[in-house]
VMD Tcl script that draws the C-alpha trace (Angstrom):
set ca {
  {52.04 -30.42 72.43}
  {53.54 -27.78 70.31}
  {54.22 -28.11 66.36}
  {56.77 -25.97 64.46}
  {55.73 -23.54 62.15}
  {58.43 -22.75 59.40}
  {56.03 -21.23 56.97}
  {54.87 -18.72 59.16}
  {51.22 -19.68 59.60}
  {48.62 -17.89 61.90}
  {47.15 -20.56 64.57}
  {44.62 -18.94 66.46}
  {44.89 -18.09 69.94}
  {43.65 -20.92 72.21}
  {40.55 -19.19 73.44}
  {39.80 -18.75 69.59}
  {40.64 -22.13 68.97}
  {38.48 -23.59 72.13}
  {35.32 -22.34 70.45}
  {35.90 -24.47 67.15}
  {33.15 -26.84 68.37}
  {30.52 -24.08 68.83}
  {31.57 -22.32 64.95}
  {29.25 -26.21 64.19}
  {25.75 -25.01 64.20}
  {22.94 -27.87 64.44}
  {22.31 -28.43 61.01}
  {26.22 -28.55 60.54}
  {26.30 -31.40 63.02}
  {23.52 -33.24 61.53}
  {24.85 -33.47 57.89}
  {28.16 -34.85 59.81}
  {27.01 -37.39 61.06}
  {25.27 -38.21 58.17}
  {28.21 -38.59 55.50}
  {29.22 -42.45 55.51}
  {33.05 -41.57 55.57}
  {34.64 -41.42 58.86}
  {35.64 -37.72 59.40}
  {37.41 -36.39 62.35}
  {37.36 -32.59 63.74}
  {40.89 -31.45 65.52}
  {41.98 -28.21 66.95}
  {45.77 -26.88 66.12}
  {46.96 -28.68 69.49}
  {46.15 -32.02 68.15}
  {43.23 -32.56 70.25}
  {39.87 -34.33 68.73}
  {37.10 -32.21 68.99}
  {34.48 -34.44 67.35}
  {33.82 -37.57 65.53}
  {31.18 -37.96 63.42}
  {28.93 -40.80 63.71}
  {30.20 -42.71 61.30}
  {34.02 -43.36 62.76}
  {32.17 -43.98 66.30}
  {29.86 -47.11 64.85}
  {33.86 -48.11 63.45}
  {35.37 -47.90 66.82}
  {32.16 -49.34 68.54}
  {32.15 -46.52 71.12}
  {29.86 -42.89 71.50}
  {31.37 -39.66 69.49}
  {31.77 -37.95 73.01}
  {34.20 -40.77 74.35}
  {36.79 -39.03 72.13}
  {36.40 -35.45 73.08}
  {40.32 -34.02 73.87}
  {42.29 -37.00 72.60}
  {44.94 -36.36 70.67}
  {44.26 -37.45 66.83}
  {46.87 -39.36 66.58}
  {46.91 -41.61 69.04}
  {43.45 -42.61 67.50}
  {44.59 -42.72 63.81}
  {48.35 -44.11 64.30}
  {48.80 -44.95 68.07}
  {50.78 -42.36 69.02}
  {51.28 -39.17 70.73}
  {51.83 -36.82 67.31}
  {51.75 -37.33 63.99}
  {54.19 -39.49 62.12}
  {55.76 -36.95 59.03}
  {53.25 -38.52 56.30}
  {50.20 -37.45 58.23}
  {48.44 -34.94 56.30}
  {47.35 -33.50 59.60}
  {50.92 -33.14 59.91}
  {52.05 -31.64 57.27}
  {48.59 -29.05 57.28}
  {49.87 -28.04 60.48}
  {52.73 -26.67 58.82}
  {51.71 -25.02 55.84}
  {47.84 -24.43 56.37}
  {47.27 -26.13 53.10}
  {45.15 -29.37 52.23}
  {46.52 -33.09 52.09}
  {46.07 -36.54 51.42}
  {48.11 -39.48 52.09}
  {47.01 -42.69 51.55}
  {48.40 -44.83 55.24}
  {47.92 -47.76 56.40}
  {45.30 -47.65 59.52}
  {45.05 -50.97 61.42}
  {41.59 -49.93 63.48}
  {40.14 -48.62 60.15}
  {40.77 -51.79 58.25}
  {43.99 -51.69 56.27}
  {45.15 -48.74 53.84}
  {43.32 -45.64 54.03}
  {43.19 -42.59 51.88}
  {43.23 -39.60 54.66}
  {42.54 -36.00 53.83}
  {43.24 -33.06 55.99}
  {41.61 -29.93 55.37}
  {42.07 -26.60 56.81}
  {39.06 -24.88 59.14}
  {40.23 -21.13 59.22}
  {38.58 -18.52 62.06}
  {36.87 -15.02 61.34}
  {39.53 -13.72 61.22}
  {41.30 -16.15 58.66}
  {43.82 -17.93 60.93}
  {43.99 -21.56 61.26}
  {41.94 -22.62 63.85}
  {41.69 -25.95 63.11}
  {41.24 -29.31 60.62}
  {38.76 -31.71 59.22}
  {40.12 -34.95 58.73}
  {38.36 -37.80 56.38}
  {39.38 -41.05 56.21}
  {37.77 -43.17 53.70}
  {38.39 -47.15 52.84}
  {41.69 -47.47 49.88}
  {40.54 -51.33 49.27}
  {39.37 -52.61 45.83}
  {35.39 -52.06 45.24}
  {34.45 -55.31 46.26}
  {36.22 -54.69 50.29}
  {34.47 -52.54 52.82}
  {35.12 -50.58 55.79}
  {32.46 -49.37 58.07}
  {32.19 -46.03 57.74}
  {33.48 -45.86 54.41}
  {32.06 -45.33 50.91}
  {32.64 -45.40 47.23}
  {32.19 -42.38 45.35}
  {29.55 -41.84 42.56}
  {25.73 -42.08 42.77}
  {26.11 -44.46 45.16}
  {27.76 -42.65 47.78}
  {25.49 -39.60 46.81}
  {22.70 -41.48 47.54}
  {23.58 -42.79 50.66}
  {24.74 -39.15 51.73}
  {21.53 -37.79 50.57}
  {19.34 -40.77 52.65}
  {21.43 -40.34 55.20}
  {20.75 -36.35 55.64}
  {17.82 -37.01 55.02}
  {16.86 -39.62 57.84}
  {18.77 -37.16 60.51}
  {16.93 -33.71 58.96}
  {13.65 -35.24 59.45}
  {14.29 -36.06 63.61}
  {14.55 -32.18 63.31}
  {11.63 -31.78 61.48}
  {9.41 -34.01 63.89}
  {10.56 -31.51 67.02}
  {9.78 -28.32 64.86}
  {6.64 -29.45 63.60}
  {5.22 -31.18 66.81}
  {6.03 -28.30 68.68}
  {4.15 -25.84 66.13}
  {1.54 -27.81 66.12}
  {1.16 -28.21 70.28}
  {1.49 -24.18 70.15}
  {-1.40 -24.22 67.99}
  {-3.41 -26.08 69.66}
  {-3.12 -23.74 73.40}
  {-3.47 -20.96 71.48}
  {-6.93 -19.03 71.02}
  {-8.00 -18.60 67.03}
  {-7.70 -14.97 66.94}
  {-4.27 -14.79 68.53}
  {-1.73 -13.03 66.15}
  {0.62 -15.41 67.29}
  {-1.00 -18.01 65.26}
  {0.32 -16.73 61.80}
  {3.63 -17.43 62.81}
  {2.79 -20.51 64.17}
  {1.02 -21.72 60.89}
  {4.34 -19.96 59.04}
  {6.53 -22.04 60.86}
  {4.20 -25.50 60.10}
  {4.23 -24.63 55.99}
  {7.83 -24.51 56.03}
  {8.37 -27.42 57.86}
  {5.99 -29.00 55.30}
  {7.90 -27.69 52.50}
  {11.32 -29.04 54.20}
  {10.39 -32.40 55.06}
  {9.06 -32.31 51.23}
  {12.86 -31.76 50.24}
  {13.64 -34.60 52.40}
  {11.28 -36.94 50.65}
  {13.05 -35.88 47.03}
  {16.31 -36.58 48.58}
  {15.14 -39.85 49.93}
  {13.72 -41.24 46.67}
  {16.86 -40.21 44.92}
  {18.65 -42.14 48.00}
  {16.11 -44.64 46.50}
  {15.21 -44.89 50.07}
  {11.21 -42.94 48.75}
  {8.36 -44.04 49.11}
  {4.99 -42.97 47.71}
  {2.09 -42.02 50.97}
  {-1.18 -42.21 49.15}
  {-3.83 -40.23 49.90}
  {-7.88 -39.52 48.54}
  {-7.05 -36.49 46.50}
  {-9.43 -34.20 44.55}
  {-6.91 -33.75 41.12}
  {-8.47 -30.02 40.13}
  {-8.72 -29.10 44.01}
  {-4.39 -29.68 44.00}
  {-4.00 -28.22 40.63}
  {-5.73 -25.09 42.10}
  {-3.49 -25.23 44.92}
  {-0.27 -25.30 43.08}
  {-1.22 -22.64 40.50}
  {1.04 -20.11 41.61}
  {4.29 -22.01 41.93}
  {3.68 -23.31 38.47}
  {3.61 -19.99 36.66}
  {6.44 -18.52 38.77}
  {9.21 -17.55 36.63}
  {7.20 -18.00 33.51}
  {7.67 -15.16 31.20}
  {4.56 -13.00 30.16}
  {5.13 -14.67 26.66}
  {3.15 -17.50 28.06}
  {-0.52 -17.49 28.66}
  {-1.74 -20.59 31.43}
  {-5.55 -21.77 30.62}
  {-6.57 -24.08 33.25}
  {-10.28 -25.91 32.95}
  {-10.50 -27.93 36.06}
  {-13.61 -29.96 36.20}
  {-15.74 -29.79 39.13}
  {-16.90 -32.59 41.49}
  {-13.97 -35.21 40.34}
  {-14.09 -38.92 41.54}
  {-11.26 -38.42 43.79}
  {-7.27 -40.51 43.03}
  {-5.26 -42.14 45.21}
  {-2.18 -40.13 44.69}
  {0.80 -38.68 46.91}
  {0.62 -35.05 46.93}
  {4.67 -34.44 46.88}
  {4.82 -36.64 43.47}
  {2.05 -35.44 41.51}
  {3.35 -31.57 42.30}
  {6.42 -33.26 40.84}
  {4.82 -34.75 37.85}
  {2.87 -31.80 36.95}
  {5.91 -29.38 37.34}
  {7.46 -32.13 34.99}
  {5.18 -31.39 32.46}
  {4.76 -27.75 32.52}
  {8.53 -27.44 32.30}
  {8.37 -29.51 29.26}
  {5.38 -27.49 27.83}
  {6.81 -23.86 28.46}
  {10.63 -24.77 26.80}
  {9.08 -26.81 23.75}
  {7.06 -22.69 23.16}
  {11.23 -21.42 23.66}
  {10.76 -17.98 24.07}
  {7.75 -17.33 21.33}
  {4.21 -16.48 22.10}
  {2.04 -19.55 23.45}
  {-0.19 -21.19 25.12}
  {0.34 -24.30 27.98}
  {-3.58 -25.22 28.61}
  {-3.93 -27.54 31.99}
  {-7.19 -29.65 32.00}
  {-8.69 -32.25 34.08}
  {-11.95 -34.96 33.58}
  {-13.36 -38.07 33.38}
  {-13.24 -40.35 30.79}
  {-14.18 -43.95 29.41}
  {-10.80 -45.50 28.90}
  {-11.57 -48.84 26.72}
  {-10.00 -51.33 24.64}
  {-8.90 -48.82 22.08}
  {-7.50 -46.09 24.64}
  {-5.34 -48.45 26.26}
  {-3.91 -49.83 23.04}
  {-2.99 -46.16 22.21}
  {-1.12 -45.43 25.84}
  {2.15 -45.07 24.73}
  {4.02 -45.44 28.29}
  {2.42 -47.50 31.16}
  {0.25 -50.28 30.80}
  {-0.95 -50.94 34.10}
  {-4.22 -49.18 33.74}
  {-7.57 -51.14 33.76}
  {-10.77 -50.63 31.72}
  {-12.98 -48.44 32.79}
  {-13.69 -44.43 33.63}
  {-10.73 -42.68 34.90}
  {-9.82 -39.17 35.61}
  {-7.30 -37.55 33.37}
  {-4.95 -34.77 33.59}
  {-4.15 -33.24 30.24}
  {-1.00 -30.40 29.37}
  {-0.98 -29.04 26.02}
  {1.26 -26.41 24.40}
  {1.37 -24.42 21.40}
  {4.93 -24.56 20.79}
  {7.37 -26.28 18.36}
  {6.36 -30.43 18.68}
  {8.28 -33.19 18.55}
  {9.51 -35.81 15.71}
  {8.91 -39.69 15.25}
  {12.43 -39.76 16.55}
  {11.98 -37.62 19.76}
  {8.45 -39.32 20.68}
  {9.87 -42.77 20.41}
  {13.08 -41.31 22.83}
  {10.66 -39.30 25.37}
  {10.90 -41.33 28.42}
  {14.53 -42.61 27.78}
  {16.72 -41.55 31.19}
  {18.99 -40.21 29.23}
  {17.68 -38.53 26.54}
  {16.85 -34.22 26.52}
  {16.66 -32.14 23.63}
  {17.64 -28.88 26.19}
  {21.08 -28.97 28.58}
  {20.85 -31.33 31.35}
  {19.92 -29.79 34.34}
  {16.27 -28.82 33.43}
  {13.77 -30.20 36.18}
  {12.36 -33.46 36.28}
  {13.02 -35.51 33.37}
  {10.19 -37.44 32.13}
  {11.59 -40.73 32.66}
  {11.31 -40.00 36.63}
  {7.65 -38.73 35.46}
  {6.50 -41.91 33.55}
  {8.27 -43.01 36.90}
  {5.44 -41.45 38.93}
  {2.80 -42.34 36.85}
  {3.11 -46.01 36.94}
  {3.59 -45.72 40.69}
  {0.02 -44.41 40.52}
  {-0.77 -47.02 38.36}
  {-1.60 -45.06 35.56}
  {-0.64 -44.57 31.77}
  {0.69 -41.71 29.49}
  {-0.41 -40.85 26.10}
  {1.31 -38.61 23.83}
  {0.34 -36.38 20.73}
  {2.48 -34.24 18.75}
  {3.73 -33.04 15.55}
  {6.03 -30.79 14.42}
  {4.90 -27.50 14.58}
  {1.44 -28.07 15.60}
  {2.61 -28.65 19.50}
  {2.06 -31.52 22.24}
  {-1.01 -33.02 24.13}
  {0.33 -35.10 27.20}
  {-2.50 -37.09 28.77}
  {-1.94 -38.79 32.08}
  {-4.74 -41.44 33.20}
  {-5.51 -42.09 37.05}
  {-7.79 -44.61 38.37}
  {-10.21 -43.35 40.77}
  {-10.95 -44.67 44.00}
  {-14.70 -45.92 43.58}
  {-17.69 -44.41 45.58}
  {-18.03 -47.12 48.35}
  {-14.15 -46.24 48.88}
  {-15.52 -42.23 49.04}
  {-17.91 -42.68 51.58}
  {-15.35 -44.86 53.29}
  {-12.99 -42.14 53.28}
  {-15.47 -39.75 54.22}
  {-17.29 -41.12 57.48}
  {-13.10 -42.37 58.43}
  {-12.10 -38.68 60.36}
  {-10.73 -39.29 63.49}
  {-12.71 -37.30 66.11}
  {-10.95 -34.24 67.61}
  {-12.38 -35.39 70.92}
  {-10.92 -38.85 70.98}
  {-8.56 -39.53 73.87}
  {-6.68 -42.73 75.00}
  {-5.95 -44.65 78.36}
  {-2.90 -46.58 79.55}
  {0.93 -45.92 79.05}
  {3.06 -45.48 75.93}
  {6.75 -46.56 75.73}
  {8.80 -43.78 73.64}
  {12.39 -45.44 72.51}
  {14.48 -42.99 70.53}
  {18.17 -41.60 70.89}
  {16.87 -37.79 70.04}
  {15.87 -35.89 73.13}
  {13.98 -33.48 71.29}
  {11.78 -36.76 69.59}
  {11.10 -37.89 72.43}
  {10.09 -35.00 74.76}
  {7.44 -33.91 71.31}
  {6.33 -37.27 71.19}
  {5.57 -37.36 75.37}
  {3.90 -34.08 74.86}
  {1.28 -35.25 72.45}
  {0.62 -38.61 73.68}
  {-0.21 -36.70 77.52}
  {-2.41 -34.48 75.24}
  {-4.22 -37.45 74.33}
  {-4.93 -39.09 77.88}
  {-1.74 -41.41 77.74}
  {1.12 -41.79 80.65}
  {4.22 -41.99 78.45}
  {7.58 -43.79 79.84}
  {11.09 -42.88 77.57}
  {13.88 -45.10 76.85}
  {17.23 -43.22 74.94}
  {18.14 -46.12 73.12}
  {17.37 -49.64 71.90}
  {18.70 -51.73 75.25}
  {17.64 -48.77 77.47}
  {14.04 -49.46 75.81}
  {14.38 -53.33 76.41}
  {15.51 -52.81 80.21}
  {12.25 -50.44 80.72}
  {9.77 -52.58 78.88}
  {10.62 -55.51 81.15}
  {10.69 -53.53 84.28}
  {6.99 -52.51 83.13}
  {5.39 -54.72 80.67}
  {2.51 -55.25 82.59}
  {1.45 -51.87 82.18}
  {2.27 -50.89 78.61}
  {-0.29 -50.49 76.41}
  {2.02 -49.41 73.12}
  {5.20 -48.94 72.25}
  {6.36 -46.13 69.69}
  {10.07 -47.74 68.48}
  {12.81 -45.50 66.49}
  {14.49 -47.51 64.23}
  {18.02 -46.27 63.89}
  {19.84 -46.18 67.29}
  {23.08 -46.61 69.14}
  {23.62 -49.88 71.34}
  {20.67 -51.52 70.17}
  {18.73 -50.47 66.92}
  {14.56 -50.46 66.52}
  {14.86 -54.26 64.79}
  {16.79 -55.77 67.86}
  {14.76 -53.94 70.75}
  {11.73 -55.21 69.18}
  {12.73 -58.87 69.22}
  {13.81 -58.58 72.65}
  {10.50 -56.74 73.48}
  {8.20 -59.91 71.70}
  {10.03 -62.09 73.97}
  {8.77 -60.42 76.84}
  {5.59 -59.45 75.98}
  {4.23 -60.58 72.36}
  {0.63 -59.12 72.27}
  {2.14 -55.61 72.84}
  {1.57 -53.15 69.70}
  {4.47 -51.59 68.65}
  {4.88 -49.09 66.18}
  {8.20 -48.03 64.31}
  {8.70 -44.24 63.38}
  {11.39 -43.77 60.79}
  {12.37 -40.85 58.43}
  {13.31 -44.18 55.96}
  {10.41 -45.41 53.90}
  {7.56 -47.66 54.53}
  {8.27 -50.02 52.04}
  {12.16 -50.33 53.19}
  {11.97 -50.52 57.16}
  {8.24 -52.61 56.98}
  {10.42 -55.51 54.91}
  {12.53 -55.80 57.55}
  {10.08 -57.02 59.77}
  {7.39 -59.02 58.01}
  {5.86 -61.56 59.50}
  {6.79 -60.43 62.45}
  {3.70 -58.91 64.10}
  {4.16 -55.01 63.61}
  {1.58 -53.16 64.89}
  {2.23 -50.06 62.62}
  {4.25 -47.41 61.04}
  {4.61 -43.66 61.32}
  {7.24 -41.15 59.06}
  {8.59 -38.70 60.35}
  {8.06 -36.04 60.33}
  {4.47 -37.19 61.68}
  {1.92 -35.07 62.70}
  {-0.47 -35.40 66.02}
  {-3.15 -35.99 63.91}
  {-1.80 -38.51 62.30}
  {-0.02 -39.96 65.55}
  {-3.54 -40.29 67.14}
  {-5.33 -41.61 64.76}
  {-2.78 -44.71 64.40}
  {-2.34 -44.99 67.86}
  {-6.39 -45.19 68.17}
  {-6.73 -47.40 65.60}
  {-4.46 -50.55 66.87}
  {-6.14 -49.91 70.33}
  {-9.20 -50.37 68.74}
  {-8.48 -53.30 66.37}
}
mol new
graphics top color blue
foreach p $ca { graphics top sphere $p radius 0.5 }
foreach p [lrange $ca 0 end-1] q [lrange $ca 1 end] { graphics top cylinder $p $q radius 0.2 }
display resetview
């Protein structure tokens, strides 16, 4: 199939052009197959060289079934492109376009945009073709979606959900490494390098989840001056020496029930707030944590959140020396909208008053102008039978389990991490690639399986439809489901159901164990 070329553009030879698919690196692919729109990667011969996940869930088939069609047979039917294809027409010209065209298999009228993928060397090697829904806001297409926060938000979930697979393989291998290595090897650094930035990426994830609002808070027993230590340095980078941090922690604090992602968020929040309300001058931000009695009168003077109970409670406290704030800007603090500084500028403290009552705790505020701002965040603390509780709860290193464990998930690398630890811990492990593949093998072997550790989001057959098929086989089998979604989100989907557990990814072997160990032992 040959095209003319009028205008003189450079098409790449066709070895150049046959490497198109390997110029996609991994992370590339992912966040492909995580936009909602159905997009479509084609050489200059008109062949398809991917489809993103998206169009294949449209066309009920696998990406790979597509592989060297030409495009337009699967857009229009046909063997090339009628003359309002924007493929087309790029073909010509190298240049973007967008046609809106009626598309039968995509559900009626379409808006289709062609965009040019130049080489190295700047020739046209091929396009990237997305085809999104042209029907009123109330129709939908599948893999379509509406623009605005919306569509941003199910982008970001989306990327999200795929990046933390990733993160599962990279931090379950780094952690297995770890654990055949010997203490003093030099190897280990690396090892532990790798780990903290896996951490801090599958921390990004999280943010881009709850803005997906997709988040989900994982609470944990947490010392409040122990994490404030911890975080020190990233809170005074990029401070300017104008500004003097005073921290006075308290010792021996009843520990909070707190995520550690959102309360680096919160306090980051407030520090931010503290260092631009000083604006350049001299000043002090002073960071202080305690316990206090918080009675009738306190909680009549929280000015955001309510939820907090009578009682002692452990504060955290940022204060600043810099310009304060007016009757006018207290009473709009907490408004979404509302900044005194361009928009841009961190957290604002709406999303903070946000994280507080998900703690279920309270915000007071002091200030005046000139005389600077106290903000005073109250936490209930998890009471001492609940400490000892925590304490005496480790799960023991030596711990080790017996039977076999069913591993259903559609990413080769999840699954081969997830065999390797659960052989570490004494189980025989059996995969499954999808949802009916996982069905098929739990029959053949129900007698045997002891557990069954379920992906939720899966060609063929998803997580929620393998599992009923599974209970109808076998209903006293434990099952766990292992999502990068949150708790709260995938968990309603099943209640009342019998779920055994739940694990996000990424999860650690620690963490993998311990629930494993713990439904064995119910």
């Amino acid at each position: 199939m040959t095209f003319s070329n009028p205008s003189g553009v450079r098409h790449l030879p066709a070895t150049e052009r046959n490497t198109l698919e390997s110029t996609w690196s991994t992370l590339e692919r992912v966040a492909l197959d995580a936009i909602p729109d159905a997009i479509v990667i084609v050489d200059t011969e008109n062949r398809i060289v991917r489809i993103n996940r998206a169009l294949a869930r449209n066309l009920e088939a696998q990406p790979e079934e597509f592989r060297g069609v030409p495009c337009s047979r699967l857009i229009h039917g046909e063997d090339s492109p009628p003359p309002a294809c924007p493929y087309g027409r790029l073909l010509i010209d190298g240049q973007e376009h967008a046609a809106e065209l009626t598309i039968p298999r995509m559900g009626g009228r379409c808006l289709v945009t062609a965009s040019p993928i130049n080489g190295p060397e700047g020739g046209l090697s091929g396009s990237i073709l997305v085809i999104r829904s042209a029907g009123t806001a109330d129709e939908t297409v599948p893999g379509s979606a509406s623009d605005g926060p919306s569509g941003l938000g199910l982008l970001a979930g989306g990327i999200a959900h795929d990046f933390n697979n990733l993160l599962t393989t990279i931090q379950g291998n780094a952690e297995l490494a770890r654990m055949d290595l010997p203490a003093d090897s030099p190897v280990c650094e690396n090892i532990d390098e790798i780990d903290d930035s896996t951490t801090r990426a599958a921390e990004i994830c999280r943010l881009m989840l709850d803005y997906a609002g997709k988040g989900t808070l994982e609470m944990e027993a947490l010392n409040l001056s122990a994490a404030i230590e911890a975080m020190r340095e990233g809170l005074e980078a990029g401070v300017g020496s104008n500004i003097a941090f005073d921290y006075q922690l308290a010792d021996d604090l009843p520990r909070i029930n707190a995520d550690q992602v959102q309360l680096v968020r919160l306090l980051q929040s407030l520090v931010t707030n503290a260092r631009e309300a000083i604006d350049g001058n001299a000043g002090v931000v002073t960071v202080r944590t305690g316990v206090l009695e918080c009675g009738a009168s306190c909680r009549a003077d929280v000015r955001y959140g309510h939820e907090l109970t009578e009682g002692r409670c452990v504060y955290l406290e940022v204060s600043d020396t810099g310009c304060g704030m007016d009757r006018i800007t207290l009473d709009s603090l907490c408004d979404p909208y509302f900044s005194t500084k361009f928009a841009g500028r961190g957290l604002s403290l709406s999303a903070a008053l946000g994280i507080i009552r998900g703690h279920g705790g309270a915000l007071r505020v002091w200030s005046e102008q000139g005389q600077g701002s106290i903000f005073l965040v109250l936490f209930p603390f998890i009471r001492e039978e609940e400490n000892r509780a925590a304490d005496t709860g480790a799960d023991p290193d030596e711990w080790r389990g017996c039977g076999t464990v069913l591993i259903v998930d559609d990413e080769r690398p999840v699954r081969t991490v997830g065999r390797r630890m659960l052989e570490r811990m004494g189980f025989d492990v059996l995969l499954a690639t999808n949802g009916r593949e996982g069905v098929d093998v739990f029959r053949e072997n129900a007698h045997r399986i002891t557990c069954v550790l379920l992906d939720l989001t899966m060609p063929e057959m998803d997580g929620e439809a393998a599992f009923r098929e599974m209970r109808q086989v076998r209903d006293d089998v434990p099952v766990v489901l292992a999502s990068g979604y949150s708790e709260e989100e995938v968990l309603g989907r099943f209640r009342g159901e019998g779920l055994s557990g739940f694990l996000h990814k990424p999860y650690r072997f620690k963490l993998l164990r311990s629930t494993i160990r713990s439904i064995l032992e119910d």
